[in-house]
C-alpha positions in Angstrom: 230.6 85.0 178.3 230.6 88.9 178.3 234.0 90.8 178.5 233.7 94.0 180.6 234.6 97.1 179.4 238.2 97.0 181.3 239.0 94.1 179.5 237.7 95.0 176.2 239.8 98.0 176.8 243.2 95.6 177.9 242.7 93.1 174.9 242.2 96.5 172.6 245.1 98.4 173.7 247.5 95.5 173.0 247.3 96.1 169.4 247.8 99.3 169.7 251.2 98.9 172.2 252.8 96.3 170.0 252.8 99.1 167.4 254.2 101.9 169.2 256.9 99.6 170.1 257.6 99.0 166.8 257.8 102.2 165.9 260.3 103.4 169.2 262.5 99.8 167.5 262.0 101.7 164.2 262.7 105.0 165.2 265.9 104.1 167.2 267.4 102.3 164.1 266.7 105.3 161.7 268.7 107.4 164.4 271.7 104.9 164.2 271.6 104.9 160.3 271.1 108.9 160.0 274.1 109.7 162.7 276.2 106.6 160.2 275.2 108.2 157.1 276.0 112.2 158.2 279.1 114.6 158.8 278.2 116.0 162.4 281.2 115.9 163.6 280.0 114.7 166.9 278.9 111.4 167.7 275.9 110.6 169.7 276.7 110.7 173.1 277.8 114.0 172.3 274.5 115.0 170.8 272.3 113.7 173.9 273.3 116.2 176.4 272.5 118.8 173.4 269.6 117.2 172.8 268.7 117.8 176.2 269.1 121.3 176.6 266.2 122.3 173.6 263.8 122.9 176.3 266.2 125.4 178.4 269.0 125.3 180.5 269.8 122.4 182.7 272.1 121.3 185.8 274.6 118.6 185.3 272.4 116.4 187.5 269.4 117.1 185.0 271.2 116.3 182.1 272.9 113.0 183.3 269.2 112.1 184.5 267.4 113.3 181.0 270.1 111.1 179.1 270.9 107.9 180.7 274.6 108.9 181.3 276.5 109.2 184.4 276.8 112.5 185.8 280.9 112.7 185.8 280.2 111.7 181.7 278.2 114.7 181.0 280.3 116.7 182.7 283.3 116.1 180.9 281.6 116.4 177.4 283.8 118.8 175.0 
């Protein structure tokens, strides 16, 4: 039985998926430990919005959108 390319493709990319989701599982617990382990001073839902402002300035909207939070959260954020 001969595989088509599309297939060969599928049963090769699965490899290749289950690693980078191991390493987005990997990276989010290194996150956890580093904010556990460090002296910010502000915890991480604090950081997100921040986060979200490296590539320029943002609306509210765009920031609740770019960090999972609700829009009256990031607007409240001291």
């Amino acid at each position: 039985m001969h595989l088509s390319s599309r297939s060969s493709d599928t049963v090769e990319a699965q490899p290749i998926e289950g690693a980078a989701r191991g390493l987005l599982r990997g990276l989010g617990q290194l996150t956890q430990a580093l904010f556990r382990a460090a002296e910010f001073g502000i915890t991480r839902s604090q950081a997100a919005p921040l986060d979200a402002f490296e590539p320029g300035p943002r609306r509210v909207t765009e920031l609740a959108a770019a960090t999972g939070m609700v829009q009256p959260r990031v607007t409240v954020m001291r």
